[in-house]
Biotite code that builds the C-alpha atoms (Angstrom):
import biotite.structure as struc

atoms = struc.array([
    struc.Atom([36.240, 111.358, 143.858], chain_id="A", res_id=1, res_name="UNK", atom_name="CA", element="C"),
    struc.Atom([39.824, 112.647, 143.687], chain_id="A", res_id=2, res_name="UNK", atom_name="CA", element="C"),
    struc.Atom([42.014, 111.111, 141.072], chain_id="A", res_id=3, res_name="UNK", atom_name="CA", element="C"),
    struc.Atom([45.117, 108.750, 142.121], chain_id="A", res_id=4, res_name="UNK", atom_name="CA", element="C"),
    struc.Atom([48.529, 108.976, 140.995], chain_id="A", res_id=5, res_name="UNK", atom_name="CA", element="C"),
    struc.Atom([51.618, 107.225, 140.494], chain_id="A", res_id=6, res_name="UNK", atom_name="CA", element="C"),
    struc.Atom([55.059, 109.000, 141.550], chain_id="A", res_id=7, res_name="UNK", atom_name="CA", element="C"),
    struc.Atom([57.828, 107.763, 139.689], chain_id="A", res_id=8, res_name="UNK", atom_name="CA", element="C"),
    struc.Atom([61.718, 109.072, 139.859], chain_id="A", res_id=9, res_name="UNK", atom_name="CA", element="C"),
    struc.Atom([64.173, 108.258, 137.041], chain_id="A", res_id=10, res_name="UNK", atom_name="CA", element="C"),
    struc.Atom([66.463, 109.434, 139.018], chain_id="A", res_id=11, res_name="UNK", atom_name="CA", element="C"),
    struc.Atom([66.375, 107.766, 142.662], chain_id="A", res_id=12, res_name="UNK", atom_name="CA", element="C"),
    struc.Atom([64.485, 110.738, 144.278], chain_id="A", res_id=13, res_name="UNK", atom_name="CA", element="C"),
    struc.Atom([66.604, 113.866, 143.007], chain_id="A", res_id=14, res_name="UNK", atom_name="CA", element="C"),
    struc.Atom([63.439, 114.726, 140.784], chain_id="A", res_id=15, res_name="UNK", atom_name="CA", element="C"),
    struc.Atom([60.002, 112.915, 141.342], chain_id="A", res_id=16, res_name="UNK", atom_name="CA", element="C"),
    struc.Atom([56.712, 113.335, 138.837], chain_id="A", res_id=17, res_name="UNK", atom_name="CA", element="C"),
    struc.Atom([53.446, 112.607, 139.517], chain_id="A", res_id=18, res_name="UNK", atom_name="CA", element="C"),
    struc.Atom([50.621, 111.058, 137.052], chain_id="A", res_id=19, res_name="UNK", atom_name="CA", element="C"),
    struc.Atom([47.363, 110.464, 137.306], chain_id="A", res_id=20, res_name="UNK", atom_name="CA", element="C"),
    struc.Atom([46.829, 106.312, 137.463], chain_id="A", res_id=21, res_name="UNK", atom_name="CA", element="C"),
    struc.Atom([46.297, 105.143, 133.675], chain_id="A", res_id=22, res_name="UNK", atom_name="CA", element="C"),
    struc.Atom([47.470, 108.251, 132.008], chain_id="A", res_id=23, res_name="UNK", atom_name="CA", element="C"),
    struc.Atom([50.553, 108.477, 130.248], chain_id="A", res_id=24, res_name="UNK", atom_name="CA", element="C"),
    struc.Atom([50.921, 112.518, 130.836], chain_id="A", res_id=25, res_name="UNK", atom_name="CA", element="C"),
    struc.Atom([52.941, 113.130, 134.098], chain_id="A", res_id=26, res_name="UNK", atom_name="CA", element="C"),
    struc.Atom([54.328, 115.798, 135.550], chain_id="A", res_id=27, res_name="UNK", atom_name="CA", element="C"),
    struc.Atom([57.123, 117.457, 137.693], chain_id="A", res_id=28, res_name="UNK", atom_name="CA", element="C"),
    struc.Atom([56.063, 117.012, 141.527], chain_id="A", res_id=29, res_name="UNK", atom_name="CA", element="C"),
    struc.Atom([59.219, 117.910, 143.321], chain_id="A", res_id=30, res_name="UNK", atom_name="CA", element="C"),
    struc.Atom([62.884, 118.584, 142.426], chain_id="A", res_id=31, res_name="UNK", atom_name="CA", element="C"),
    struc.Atom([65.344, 118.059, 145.267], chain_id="A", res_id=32, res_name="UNK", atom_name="CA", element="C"),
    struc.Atom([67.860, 121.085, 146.601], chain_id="A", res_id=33, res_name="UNK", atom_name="CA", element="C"),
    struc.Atom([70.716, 119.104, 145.486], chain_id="A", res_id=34, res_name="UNK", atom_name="CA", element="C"),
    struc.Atom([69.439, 118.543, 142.077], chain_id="A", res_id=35, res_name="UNK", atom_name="CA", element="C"),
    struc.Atom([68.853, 122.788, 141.741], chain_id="A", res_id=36, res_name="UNK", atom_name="CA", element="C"),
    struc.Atom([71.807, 123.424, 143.192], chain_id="A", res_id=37, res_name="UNK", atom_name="CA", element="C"),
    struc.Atom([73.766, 121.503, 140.873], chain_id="A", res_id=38, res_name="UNK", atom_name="CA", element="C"),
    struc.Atom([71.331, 122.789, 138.100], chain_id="A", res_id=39, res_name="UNK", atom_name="CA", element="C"),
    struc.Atom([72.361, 125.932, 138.737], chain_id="A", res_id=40, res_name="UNK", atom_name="CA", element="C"),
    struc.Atom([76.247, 125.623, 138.910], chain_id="A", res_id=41, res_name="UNK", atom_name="CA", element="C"),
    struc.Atom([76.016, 123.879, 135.558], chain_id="A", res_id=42, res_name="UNK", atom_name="CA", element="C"),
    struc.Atom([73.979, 127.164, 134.453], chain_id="A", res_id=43, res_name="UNK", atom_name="CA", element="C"),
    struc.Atom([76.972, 128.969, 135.847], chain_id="A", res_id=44, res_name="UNK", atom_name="CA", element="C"),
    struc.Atom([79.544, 127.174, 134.050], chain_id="A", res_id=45, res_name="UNK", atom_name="CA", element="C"),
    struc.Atom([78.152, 127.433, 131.145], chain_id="A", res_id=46, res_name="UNK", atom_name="CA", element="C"),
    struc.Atom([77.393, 131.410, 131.575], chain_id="A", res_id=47, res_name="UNK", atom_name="CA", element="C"),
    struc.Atom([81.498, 131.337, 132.171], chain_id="A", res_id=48, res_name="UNK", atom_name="CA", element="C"),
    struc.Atom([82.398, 129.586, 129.322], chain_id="A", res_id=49, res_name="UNK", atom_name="CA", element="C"),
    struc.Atom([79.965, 132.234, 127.570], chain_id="A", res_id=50, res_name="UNK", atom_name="CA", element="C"),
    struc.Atom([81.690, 135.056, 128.717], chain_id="A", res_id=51, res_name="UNK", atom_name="CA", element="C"),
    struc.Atom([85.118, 133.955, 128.172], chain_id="A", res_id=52, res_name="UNK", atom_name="CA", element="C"),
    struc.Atom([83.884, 132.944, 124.560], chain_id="A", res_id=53, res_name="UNK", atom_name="CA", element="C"),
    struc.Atom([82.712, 136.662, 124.034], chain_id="A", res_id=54, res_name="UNK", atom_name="CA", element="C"),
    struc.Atom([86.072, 137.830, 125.462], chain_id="A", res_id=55, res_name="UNK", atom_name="CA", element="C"),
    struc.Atom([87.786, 137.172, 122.391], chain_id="A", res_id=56, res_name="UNK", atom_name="CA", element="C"),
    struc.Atom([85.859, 139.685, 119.951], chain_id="A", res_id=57, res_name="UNK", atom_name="CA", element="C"),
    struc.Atom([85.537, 142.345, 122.989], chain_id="A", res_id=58, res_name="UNK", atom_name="CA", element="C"),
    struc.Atom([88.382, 143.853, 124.305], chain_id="A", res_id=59, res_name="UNK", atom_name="CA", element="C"),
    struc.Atom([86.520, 145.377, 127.422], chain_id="A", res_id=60, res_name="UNK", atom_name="CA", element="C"),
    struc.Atom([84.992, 142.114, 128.276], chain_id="A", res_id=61, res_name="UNK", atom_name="CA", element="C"),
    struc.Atom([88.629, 140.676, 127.950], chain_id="A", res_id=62, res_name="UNK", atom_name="CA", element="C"),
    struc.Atom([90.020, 143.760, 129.976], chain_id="A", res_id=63, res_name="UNK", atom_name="CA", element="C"),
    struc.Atom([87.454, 143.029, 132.786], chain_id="A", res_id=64, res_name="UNK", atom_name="CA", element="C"),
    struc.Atom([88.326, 139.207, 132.752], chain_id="A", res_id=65, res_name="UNK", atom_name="CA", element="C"),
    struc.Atom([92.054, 140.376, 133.429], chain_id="A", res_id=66, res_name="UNK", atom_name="CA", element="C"),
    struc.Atom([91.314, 142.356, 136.222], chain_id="A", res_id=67, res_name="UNK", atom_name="CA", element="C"),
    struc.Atom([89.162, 139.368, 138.037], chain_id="A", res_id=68, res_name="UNK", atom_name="CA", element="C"),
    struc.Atom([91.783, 137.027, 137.039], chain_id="A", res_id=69, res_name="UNK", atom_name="CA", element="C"),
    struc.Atom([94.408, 139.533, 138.582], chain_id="A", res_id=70, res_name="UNK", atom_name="CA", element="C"),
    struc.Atom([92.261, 139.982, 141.832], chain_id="A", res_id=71, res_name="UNK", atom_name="CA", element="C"),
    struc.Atom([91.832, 136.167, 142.385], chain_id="A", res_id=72, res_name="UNK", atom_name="CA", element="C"),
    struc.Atom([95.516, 135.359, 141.562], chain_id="A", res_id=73, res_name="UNK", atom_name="CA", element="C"),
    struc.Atom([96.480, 138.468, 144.349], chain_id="A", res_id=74, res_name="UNK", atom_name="CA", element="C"),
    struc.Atom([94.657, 137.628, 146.940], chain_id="A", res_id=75, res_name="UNK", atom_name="CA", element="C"),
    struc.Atom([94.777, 133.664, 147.249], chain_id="A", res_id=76, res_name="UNK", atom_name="CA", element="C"),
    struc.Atom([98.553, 133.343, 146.423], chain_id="A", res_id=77, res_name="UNK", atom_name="CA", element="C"),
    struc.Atom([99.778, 131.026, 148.980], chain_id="A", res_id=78, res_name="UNK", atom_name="CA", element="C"),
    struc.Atom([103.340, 132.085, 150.372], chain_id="A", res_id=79, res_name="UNK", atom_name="CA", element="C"),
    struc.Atom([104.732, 129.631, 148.427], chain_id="A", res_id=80, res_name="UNK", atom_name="CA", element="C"),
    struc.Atom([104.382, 130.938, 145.208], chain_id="A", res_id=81, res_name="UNK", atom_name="CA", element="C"),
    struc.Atom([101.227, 128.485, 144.264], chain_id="A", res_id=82, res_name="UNK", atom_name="CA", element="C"),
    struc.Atom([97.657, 128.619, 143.920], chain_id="A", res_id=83, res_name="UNK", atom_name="CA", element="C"),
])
């Protein structure tokens, strides 16, 4: 006989588990694009706020950081003077 589960989300579908009915021991069943996606720019953030932190002790690292800084600034100034 093939075991029934319970799917529960804590988080209104974004990530759903499964569990086998009267065990405690569930696990990850489906995790929605949004969810990743946002799991991911969080991940990139945080890889940013890495780099910038490693900046300060490496004066290549910072040199590069100029020149991407310089680029971006270049190439989306508005005619007016503003980002």
């Amino acid at each position: 006989m093939k075991p029934s589960y319970v799917f529960e989300s804590p988080d209104g579908g974004e990530t759903v588990y499964r569990r086998e009915l009267g065990t405690n021991r569930r696990e990850l069943h489906h995790v929605s694009d949004r969810k990743l996606e946002l799991q991911s720019e969080v991940a990139r953030t945080q890889l940013w706020h890495n780099i910038r932190q490693a900046s300060k002790n490496d004066p290549a690292l910072a040199e590069m950081l100029n020149q991407v800084e310089t680029y971006y600034r270049l190439k989306h100034q508005s005619w007016g003077g503003q980002d």
